[in-house]
Kinemage of the C-alpha trace (Angstrom):
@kinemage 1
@onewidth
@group {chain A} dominant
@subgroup {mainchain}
@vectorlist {calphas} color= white
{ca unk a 1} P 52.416 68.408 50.126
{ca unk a 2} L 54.720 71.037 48.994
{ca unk a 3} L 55.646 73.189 45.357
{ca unk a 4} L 58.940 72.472 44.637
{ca unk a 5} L 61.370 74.584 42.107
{ca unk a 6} L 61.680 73.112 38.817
{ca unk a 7} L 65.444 73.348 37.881
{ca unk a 8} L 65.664 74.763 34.413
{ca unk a 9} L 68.442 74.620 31.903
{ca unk a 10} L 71.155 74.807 31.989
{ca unk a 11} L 70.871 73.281 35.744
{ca unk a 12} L 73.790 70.844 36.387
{ca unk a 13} L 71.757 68.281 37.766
{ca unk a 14} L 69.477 68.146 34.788
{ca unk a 15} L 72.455 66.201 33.366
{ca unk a 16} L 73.480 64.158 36.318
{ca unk a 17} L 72.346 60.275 35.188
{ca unk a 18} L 69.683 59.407 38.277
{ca unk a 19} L 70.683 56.759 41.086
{ca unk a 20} L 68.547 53.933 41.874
{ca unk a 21} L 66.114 54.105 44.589
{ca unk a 22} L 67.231 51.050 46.815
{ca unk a 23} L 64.006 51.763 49.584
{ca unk a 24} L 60.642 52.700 48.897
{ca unk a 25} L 60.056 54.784 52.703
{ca unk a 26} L 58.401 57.684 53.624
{ca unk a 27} L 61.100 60.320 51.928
{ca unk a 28} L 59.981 58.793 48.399
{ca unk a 29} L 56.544 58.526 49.122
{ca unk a 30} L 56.621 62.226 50.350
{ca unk a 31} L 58.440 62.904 47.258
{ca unk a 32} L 56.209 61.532 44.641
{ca unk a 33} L 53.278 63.572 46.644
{ca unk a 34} L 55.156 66.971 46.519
{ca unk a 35} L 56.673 66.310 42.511
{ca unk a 36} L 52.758 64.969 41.722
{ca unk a 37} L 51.554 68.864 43.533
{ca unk a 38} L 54.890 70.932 41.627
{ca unk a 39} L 53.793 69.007 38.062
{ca unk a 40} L 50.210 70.179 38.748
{ca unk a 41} L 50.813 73.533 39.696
{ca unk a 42} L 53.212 73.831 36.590
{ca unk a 43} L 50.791 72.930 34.851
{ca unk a 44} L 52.568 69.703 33.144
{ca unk a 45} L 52.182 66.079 32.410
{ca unk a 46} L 55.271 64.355 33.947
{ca unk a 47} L 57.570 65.168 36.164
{ca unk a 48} L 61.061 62.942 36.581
{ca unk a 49} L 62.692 63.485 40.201
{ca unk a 50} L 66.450 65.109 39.260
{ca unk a 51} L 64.339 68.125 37.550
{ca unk a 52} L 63.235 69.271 41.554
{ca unk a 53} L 67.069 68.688 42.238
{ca unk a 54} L 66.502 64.889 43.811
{ca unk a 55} L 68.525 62.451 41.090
{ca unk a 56} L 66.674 59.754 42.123
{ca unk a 57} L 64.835 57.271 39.452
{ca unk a 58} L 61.268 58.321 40.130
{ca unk a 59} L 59.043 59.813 37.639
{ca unk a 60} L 55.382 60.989 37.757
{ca unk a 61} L 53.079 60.951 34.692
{ca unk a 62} L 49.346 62.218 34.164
{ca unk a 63} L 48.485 62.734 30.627
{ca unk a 64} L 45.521 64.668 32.378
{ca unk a 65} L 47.236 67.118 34.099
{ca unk a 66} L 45.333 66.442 36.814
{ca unk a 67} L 41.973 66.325 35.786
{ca unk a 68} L 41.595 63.081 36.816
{ca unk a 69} L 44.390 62.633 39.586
{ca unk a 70} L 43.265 58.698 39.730
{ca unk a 71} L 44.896 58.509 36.630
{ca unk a 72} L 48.654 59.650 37.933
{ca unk a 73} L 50.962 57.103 37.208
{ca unk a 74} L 54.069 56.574 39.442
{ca unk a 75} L 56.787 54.757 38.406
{ca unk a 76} L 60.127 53.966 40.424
{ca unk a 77} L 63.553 52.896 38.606
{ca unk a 78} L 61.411 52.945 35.598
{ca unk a 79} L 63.063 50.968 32.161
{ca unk a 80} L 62.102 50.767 28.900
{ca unk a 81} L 62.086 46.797 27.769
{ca unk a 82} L 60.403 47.585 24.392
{ca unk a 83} L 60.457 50.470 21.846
{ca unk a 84} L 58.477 50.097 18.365
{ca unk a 85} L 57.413 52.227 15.784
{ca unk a 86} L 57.988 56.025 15.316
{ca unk a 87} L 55.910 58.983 16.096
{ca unk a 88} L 56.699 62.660 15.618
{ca unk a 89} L 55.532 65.257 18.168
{ca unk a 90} L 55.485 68.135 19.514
{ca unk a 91} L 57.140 68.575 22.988
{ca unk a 92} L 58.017 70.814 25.790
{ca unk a 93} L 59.551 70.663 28.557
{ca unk a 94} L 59.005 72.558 32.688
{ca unk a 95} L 62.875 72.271 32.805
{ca unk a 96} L 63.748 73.630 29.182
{ca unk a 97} L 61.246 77.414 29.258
{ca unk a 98} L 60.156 78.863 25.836
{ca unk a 99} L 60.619 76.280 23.491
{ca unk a 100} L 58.414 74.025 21.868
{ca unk a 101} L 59.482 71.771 18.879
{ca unk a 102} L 58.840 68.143 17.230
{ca unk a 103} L 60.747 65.288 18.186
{ca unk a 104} L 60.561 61.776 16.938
{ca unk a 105} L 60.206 59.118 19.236
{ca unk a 106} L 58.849 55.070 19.579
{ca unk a 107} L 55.094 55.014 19.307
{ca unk a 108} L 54.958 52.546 21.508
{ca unk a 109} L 56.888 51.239 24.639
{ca unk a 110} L 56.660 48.830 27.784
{ca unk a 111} L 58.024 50.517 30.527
{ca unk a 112} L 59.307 48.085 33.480
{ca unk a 113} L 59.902 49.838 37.190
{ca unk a 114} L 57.894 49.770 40.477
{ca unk a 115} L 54.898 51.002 42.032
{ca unk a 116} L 54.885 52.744 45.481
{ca unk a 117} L 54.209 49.489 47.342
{ca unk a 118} L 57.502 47.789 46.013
{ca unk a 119} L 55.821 45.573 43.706
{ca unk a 120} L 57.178 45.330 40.073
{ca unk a 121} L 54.548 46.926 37.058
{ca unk a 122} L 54.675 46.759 33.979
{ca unk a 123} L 53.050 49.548 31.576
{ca unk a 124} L 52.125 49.277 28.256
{ca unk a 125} L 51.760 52.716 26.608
{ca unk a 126} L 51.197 54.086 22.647
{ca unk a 127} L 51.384 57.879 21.361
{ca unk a 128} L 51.174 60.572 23.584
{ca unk a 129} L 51.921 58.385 26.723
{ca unk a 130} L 54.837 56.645 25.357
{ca unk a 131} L 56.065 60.099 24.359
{ca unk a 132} L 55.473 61.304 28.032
{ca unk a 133} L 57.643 58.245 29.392
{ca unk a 134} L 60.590 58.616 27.236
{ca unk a 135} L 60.976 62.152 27.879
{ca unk a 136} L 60.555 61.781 31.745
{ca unk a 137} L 63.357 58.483 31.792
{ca unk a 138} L 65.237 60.636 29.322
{ca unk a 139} L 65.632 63.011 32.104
{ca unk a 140} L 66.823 60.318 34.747
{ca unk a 141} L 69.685 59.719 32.204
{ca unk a 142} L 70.412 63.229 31.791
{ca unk a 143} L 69.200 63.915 28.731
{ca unk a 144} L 66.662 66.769 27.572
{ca unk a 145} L 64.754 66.997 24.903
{ca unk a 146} L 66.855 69.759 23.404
{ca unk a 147} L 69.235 66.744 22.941
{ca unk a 148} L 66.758 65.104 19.732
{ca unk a 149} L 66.481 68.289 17.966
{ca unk a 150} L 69.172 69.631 15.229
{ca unk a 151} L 72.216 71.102 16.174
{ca unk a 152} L 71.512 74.309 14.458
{ca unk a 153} L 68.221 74.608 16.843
{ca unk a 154} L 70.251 73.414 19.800
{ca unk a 155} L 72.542 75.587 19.789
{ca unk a 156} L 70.192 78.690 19.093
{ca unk a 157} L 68.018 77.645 21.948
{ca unk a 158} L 71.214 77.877 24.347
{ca unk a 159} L 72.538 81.244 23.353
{ca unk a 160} L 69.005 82.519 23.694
{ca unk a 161} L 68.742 80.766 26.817
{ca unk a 162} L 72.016 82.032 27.859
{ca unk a 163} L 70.935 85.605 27.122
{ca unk a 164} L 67.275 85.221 29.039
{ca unk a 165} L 69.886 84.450 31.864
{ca unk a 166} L 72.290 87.115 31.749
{ca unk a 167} L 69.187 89.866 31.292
{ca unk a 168} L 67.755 88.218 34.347
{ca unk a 169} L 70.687 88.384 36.550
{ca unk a 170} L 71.560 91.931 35.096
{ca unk a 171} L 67.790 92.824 36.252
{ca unk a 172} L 68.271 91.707 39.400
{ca unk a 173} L 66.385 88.549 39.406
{ca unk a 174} L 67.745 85.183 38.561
């Protein structure tokens, strides 16, 4: 298993909508391994492919952070067939650095996709789990969570973001 770099904003492929995965082989079963290591080591709680730079519809989810690995769910061309209720929250996010905020969201989903042995599952999840699944599929479509809050906080999170970038670079690092 391997660490991979977690793009950050403003990344161009943190936009890019994800392509379906048309073979479950040995590159996406070696990829779900190395992006279940990289979301450990972060430390985080999911993990969708295109945020190590592969935009493929894979995402990786353990609301324990990997206290209890058995618990990792994997999920492959993952969809959401059912949204209800609303829940507010605070999120984060390994691609978006120093920023924390709420965002409102479904309470509860069914997420539809597959499993790493090709067969089709089926995952019913409420509060902090359904929040952790339409953030990660949120990121196979190229959207961030940056995108649900206001404008006004948008757009001061990019120019700070923007400057964090420019000191960096100016500092010699990048």
């Amino acid at each position: 298993m391997a660490v991979l770099e977690i793009l950050t904003f403003p990344h161009p492929v943190l936009r890019q909508r994800a392509r379906k995965v048309e073979r479950i082989d040995e590159t996406i079963h070696r990829l779900v391994e190395d992006m279940t290591e990289t979301m450990y080591r972060a430390p985080g709680i999911g993990l969708a492919a295109n945020q190590v730079g592969v935009p493929q519809r894979v995402i990786v989810v353990d609301l324990s952070a990997g206290e209890r690995p058995d618990e990792r769910l994997v999920v492959i061309n993952p969809e959401i067939v059912c949204r209800e209720g609303r829940l507010r929250m605070e999120e984060g996010c390994l691609s978006v650095p120093d920023l924390r905020d709420q965002v409102t969201r479904c309470s509860r989903v069914v997420v539809r996709g597959l499993d790493l042995g090709g067969r089709e599952v089926e995952i019913e999840a409420e509060d902090l789990l359904a929040v952790a699944f339409q953030h990660e599929i949120d990121h196979l479509d190229g959207i961030l969570f940056i995108d649900h809050l206001s404008q006004l906080k948008r757009s001061r999170y990019v120019a700070r973001r923007k400057k964090m970038l420019q000191e960096a670079r100016a500092g010699g690092g990048a």
